[in-house]
C-alpha positions as a printed Julia matrix, in Angstrom:
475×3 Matrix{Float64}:
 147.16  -16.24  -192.47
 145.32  -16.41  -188.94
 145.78  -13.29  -186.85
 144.98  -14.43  -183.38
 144.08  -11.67  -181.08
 146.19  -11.45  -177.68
 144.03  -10.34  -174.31
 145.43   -9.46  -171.49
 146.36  -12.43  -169.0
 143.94  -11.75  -165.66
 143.41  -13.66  -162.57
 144.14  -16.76  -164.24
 142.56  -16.2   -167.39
 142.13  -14.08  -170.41
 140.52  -10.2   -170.61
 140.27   -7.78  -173.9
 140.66   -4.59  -172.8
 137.46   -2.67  -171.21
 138.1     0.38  -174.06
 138.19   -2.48  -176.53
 141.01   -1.05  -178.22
 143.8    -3.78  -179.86
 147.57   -2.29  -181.37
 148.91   -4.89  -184.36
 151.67   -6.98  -183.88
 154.12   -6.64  -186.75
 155.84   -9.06  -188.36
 159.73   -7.48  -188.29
 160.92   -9.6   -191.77
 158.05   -7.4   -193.64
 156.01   -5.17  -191.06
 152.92   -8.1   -192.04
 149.95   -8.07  -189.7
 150.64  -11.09  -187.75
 147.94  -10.53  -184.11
 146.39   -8.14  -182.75
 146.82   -7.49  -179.27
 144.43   -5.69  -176.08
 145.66   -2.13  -175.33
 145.74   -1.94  -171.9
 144.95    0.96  -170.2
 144.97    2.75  -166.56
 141.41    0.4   -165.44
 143.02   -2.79  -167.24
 146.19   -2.2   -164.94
 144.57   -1.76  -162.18
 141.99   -5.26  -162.77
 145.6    -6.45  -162.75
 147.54   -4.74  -159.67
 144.05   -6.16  -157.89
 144.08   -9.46  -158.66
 147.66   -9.47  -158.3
 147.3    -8.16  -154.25
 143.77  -10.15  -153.52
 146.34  -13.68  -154.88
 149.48  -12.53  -152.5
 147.91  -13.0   -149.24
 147.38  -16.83  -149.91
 150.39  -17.19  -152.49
 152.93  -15.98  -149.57
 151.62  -18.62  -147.42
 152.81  -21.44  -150.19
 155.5   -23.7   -149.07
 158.6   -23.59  -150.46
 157.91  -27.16  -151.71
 155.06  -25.94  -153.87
 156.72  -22.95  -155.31
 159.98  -25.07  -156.12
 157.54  -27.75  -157.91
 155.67  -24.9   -159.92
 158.69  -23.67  -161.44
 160.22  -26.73  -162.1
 157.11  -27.95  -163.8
 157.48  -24.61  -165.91
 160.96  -25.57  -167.1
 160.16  -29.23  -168.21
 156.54  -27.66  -170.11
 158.87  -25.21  -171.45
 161.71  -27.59  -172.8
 158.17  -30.14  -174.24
 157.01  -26.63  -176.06
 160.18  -25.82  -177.03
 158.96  -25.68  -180.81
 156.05  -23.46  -179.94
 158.59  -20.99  -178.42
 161.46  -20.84  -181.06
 158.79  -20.06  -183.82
 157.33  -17.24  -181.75
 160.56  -16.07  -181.4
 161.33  -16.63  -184.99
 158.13  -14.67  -186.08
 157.43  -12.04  -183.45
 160.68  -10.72  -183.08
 162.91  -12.03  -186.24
 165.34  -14.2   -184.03
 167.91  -16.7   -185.69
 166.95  -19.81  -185.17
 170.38  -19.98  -183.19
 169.23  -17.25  -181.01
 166.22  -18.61  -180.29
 167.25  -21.87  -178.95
 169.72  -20.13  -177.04
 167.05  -18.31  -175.23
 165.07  -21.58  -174.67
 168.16  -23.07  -173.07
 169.07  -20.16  -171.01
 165.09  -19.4   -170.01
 164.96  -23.17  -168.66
 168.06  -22.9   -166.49
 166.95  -19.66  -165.2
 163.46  -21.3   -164.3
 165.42  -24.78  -162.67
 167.69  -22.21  -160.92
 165.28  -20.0   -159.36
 163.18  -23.16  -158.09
 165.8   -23.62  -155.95
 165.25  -19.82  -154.32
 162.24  -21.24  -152.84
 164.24  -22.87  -149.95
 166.82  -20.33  -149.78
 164.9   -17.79  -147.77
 166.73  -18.11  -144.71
 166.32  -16.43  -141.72
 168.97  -15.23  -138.57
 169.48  -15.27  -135.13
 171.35  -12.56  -132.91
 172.77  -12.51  -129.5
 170.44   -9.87  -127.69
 171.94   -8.12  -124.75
 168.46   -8.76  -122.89
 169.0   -11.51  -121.25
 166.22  -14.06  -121.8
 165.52  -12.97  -125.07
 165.64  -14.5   -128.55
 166.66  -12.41  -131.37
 165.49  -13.17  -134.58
 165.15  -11.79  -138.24
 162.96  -13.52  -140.9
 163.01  -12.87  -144.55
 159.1   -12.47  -146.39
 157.79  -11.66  -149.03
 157.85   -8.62  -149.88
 154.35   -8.03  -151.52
 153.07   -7.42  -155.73
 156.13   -6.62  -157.82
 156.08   -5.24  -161.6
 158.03   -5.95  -164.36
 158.86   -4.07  -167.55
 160.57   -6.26  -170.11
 162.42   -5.39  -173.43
 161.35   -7.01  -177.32
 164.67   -8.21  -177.6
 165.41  -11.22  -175.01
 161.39  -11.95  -174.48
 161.47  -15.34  -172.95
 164.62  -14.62  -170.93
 163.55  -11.91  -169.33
 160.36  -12.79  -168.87
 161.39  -16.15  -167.29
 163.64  -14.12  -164.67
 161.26  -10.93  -164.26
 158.75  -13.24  -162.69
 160.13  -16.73  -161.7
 162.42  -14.75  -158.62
 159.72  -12.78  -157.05
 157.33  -15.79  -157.39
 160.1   -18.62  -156.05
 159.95  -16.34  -152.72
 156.02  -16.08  -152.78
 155.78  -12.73  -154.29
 152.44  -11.68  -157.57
 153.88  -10.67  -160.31
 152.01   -7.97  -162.51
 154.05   -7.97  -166.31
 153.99   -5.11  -168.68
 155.58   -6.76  -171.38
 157.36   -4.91  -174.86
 154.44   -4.27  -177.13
 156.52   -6.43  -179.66
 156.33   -9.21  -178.0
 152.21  -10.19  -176.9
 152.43  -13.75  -178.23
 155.48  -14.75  -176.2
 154.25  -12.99  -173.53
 151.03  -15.12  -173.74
 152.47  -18.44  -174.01
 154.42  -17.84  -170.82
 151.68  -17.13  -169.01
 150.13  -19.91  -170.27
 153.44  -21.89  -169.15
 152.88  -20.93  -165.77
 149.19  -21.72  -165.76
 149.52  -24.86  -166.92
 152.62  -25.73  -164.27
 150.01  -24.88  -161.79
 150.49  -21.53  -160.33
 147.45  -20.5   -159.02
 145.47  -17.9   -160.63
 146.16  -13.99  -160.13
 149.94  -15.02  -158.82
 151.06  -13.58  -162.51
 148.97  -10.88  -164.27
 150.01   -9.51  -168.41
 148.85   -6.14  -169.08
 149.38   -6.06  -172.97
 149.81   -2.52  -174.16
 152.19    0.15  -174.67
 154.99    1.41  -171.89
 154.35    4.83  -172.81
 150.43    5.25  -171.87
 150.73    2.69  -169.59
 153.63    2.31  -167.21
 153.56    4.61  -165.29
 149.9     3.7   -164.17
 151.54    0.35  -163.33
 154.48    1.43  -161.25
 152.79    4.33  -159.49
 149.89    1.29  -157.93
 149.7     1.53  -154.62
 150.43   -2.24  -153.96
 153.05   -2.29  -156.45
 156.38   -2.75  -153.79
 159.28   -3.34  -156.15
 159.76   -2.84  -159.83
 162.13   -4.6   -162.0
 162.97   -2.82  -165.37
 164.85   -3.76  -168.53
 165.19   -0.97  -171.5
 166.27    2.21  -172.59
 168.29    4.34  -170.09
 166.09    7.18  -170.8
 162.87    5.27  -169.92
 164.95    3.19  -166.87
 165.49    7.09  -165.26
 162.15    7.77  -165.23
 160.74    4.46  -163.6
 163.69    4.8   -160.91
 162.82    8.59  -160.48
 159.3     7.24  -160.25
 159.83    4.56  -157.47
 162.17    6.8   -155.67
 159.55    9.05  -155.07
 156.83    6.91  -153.91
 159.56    4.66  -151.59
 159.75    1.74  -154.09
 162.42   -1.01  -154.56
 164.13   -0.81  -158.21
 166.18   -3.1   -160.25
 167.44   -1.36  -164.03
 169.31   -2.84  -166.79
 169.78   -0.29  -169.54
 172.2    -1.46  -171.88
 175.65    0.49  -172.9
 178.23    0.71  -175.38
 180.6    -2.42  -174.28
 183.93   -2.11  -175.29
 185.95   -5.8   -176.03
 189.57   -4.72  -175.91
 192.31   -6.94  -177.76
 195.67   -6.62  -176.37
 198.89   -7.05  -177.99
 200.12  -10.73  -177.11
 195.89  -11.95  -177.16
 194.72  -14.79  -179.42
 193.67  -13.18  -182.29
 191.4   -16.08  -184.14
 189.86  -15.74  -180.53
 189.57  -12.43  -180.31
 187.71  -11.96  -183.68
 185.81  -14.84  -183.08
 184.1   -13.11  -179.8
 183.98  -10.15  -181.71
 181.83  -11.34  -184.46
 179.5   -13.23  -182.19
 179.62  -10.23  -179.47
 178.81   -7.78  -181.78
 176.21   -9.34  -184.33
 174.43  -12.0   -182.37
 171.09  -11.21  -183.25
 171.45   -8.35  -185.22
 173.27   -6.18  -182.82
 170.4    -6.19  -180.8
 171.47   -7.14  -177.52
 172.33   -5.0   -174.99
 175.53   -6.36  -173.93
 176.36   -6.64  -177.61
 180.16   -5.42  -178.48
 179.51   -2.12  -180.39
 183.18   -1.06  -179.62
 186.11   -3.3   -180.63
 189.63   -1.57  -178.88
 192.22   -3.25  -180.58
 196.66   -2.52  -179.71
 198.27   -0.99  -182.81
 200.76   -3.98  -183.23
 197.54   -6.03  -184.24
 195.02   -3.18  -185.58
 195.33   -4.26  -189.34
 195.75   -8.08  -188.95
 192.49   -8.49  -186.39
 190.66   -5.24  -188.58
 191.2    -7.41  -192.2
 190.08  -10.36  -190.62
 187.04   -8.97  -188.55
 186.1    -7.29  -192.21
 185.81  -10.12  -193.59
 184.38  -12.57  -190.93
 181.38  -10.14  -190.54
 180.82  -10.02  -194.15
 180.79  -13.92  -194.49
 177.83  -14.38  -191.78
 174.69  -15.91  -192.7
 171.87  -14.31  -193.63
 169.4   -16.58  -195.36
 166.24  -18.06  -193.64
 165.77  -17.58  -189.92
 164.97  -20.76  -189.44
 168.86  -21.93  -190.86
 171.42  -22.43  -188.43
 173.73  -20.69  -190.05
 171.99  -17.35  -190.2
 172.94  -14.73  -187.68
 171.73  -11.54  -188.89
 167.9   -11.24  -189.42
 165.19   -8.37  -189.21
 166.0    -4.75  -186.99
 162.88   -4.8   -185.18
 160.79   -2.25  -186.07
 160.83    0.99  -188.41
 161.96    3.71  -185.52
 164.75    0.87  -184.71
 165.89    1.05  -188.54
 165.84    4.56  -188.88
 168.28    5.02  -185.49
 170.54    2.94  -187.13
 170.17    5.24  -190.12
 170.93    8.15  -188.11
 173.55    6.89  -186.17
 175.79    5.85  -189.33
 175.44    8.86  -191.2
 175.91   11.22  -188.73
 179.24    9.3   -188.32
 180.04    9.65  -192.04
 179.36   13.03  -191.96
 181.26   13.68  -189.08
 184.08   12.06  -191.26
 184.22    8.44  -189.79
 184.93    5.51  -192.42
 182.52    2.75  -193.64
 184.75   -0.48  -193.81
 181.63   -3.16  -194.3
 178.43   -2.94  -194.45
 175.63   -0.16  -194.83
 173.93   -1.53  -196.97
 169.94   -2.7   -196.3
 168.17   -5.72  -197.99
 164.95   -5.22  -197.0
 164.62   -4.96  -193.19
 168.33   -5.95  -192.71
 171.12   -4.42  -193.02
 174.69   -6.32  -193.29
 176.9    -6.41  -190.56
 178.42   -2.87  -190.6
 181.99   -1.97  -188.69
 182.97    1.76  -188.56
 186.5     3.61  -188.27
 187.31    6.78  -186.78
 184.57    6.94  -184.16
 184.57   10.17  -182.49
 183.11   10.83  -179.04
 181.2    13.65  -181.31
 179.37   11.34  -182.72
 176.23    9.62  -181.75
 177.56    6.4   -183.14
 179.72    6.91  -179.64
 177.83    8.29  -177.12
 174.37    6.06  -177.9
 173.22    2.77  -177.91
 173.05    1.88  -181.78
 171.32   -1.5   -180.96
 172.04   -3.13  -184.5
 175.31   -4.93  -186.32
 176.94   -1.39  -186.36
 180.9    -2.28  -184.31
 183.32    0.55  -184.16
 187.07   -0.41  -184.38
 189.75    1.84  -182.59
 193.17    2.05  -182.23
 195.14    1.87  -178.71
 198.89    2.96  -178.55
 199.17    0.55  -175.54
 197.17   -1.01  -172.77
 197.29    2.12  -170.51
 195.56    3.97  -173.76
 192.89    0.87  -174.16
 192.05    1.22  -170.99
 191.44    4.97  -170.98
 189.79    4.34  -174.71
 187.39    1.71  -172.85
 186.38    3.81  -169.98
 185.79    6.64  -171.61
 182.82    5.1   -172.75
 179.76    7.07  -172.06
 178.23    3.92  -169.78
 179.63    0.07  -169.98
 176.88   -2.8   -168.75
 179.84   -5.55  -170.26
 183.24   -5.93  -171.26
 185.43   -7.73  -172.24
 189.6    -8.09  -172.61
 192.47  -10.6   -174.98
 195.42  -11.29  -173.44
 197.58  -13.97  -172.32
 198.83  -11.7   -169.4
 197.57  -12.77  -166.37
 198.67   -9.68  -164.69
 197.29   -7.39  -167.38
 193.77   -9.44  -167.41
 193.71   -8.65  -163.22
 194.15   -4.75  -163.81
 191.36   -4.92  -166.54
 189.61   -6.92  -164.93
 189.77   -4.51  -161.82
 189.83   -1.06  -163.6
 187.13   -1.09  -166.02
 184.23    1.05  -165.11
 181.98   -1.75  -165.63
 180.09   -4.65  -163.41
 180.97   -7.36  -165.55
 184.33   -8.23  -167.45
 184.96  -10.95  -168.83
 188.47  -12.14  -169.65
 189.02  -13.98  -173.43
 185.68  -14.59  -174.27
 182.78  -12.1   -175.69
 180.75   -9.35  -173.78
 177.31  -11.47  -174.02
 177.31  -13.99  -171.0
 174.31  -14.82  -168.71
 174.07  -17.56  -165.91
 171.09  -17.44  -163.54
 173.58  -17.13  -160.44
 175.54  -14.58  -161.19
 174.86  -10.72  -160.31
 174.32   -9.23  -163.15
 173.55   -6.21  -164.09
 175.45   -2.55  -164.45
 175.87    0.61  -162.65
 175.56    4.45  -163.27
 173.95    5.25  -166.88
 173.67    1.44  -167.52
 171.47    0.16  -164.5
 170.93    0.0   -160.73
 170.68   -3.17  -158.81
 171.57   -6.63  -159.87
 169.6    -9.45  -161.24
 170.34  -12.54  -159.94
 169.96  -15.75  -157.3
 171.31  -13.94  -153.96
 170.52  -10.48  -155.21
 167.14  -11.46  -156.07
 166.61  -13.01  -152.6
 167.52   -9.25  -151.17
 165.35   -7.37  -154.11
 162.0    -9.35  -153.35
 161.89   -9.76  -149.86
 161.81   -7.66  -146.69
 163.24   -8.16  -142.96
 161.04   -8.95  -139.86
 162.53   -8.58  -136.77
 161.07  -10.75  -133.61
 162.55  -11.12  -130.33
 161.39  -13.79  -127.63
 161.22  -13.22  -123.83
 161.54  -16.83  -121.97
């Protein structure tokens, strides 16, 4: 088959690497060849960071009109190339079908959304106690952002990594995952082709490690935007904190879903199959703790058993399949690690553990300790733990004494119980009777403490990308 080689995404057109040097692309179904991408280094980052300031200084001066037509012209090319984009996802990655067209649904109304930001940068007026004098603030741009994007949401995040900074006439220089150069190529492409003008958006193909911190530590670069590993997210923030640099993280967690005594329990396991096993697990507001009252423990346990172990997992391109390939070897071999260091440690196997080729079933775990790593770290596969709560004053202390929550989510019927969780989890997003994975382009979402900083979203985005100017007026 055709391995197409991936260059970086320059000025409006295409670069290989000046060291020549290419890293494969890996097919996750069988680690297969399937492109070969440029691997960027510190003088390809900077070509980028360059072309990325030399295109702000006429790109901020776009109307809001133009920048609201580019992006919507992104989301109709994107919904006509729709095919194009659920087999890269399909391929590159090992999405579900499913999953893929989710992402192509949620990637247009991000890009439709964020149009809309164009007109939304808004400006005051204050009553100055000079008298004769106007008082007024305007919002601008606030100069070349970067953004660092996971494998595992591609099109999503690379949809709202660069349509926000660009829909209030910011460049846009994208270090995408090194899993994902095809995806990141075609939206690049996307954006060409919807007429943004060259050098607005830059893609430095490579590897994070060698590379990102050349790209955050550019002088021009004002903001950052960051999606990944906490351990990696630390380091960028520590990074921009000290060279004075605006950062947005989203880092994942271990997101309890807590099922209460009087919730509805076809409900509840329903959110906790999709919640936990949507792609593989490998989602970082996926469900990898299920807190379920005693008075329901065995009925919702017996049935979660065996609705996990009747999910699909035939072709990706079949509807019905949910659980595919674990991205890459390293990925497999956490999930490995994770589970038997739980056996060991004397936690029970109730489904699952078991690897056909790159996949491994849907796998739900009893007697979780916070000793185990299965606990305290991101697992990022179809690996749910089930605990027990005496009550809903001992779920609640079992779901906060997570080790970092970016989701949740809560059963009941109780309105008044569904208000205290609601209020008292130590998380930024709860959601009440439906599953831990939920994303609209308005909200502000995103998670504090070890599972981000900052907030993606419309409003928040409007305060992330753009910077105050203060003017006053003497008649």
């Amino acid at each position: 088959m055709n391995q197409p080689t991936i260059d970086h995404w320059i000025g409006g057109t295409h670069h290989a690497s000046q060291s020549d040097r290419t890293f494969q692309s890996l097919d996750p179904e069988d680690d297969s060849v399937i492109a070969r991408a440029a691997r960027g280094d510190a003088r390809d980052v900077a070509l980028a960071v360059d072309s990325a300031a030399a295109a702000f200084a006429a790109f901020r001066e776009t109307s809001p009109s133009q920048r609201e037509s580019i992006l919507l012209r992104a989301a109709e090319l994107l919904q006509q190339r729709s095919a194009e984009f659920r087999d890269l996802l399909i391929r590159e990655i090992g999405s579900p079908v499913a999953k893929a067209m989710m992402e192509i649904g949620i990637a247009t109304r991000v890009l439709k959304a964020n149009a809309a930001m164009a007109r939304r940068m808004t400006g005051r007026t204050y009553k100055s106690d000079v008298p004769g004098r106007w008082s007024l603030g305007f919002r601008k741009p606030i100069g070349v952002v970067a953004s660092i994007t996971p494998f595992n949401v591609p099109l999503v995040k690379g949809i709202k990594h660069s349509s926000m900074p660009l829909a209030t006439g910011n460049t846009v220089v994208w270090l995408p995952s090194e899993q994902t150069p095809q995806i990141a190529d075609a939206i690049a492409r996307l954006y060409h082709d919807a007429g943004l003008p060259a050098g607005a958006l830059n893609v430095v193909q490579g590897r994070g490690a060698e590379i990102g911190d050349d790209l955050v530590s550019a002088a021009p670069i004002r903001a950052v935007s960051f999606t990944g590993s906490a351990a990696v997210g630390r380091h960028v923030q520590s990074l921009c904190g000290s060279l004075g640099k605006r950062a947005t993280l989203e880092l994942g967690g271990k997101n309890p879903l807590i099922v209460l005594a009087d919730a509805d329990l076809d409900a509840a396991v329903g959110a906790a199959v999709r919640g936990g096993f949507i792609y593989q697990g490998q989602i970082c507001m996926a469900s990898s703790r299920v807190i379920v009252d005693q008075s329901l423990a065995d009925a919702f346990t017996a049935r979660f058993v065996a609705a996990a172990q009747a999910l699909g997992r035939g072709d990706l391109t079949d509807p019905t399949t949910m659980i595919g390939p674990i991205i890459s070897a390293k990925a497999r071999q956490r999930i490995r690690d994770h589970l038997a260091d739980a056996v060991d440690g004397g936690a029970r196997i109730l489904c699952g553990n078991s690897w056909t080729g790159n996949r491994v079933n849907p796998t739900i775990v009893s007697g979780v300790t916070s000793a185990m790593k299965l606990f305290r770290e991101e697992t990022f596969g179809p690996v749910v733990s089930v605990e027990t709560a005496n009550d809903r004053h001992h779920a609640l202390e079992l779901a906060n004494a997570s080790p970092g929550m970016l989701s949740a989510a809560v059963f009941t019927n109780d309105l008044d119980a569904a208000m205290i969780f609601a209020d008292s989890l130590d998380t930024a997003m709860v959601h009440v009777n439906d599953m831990t994975i939920q994303q609209e382009p308005e909200v502000p979402f995103g998670g504090d403490g070890p599972a981000g900083f900052g907030r993606e979203g419309m409003e928040t985005g409007i305060e992330d990308f753009t910077t105050w100017k203060w003017v006053t007026l003497r008649r």
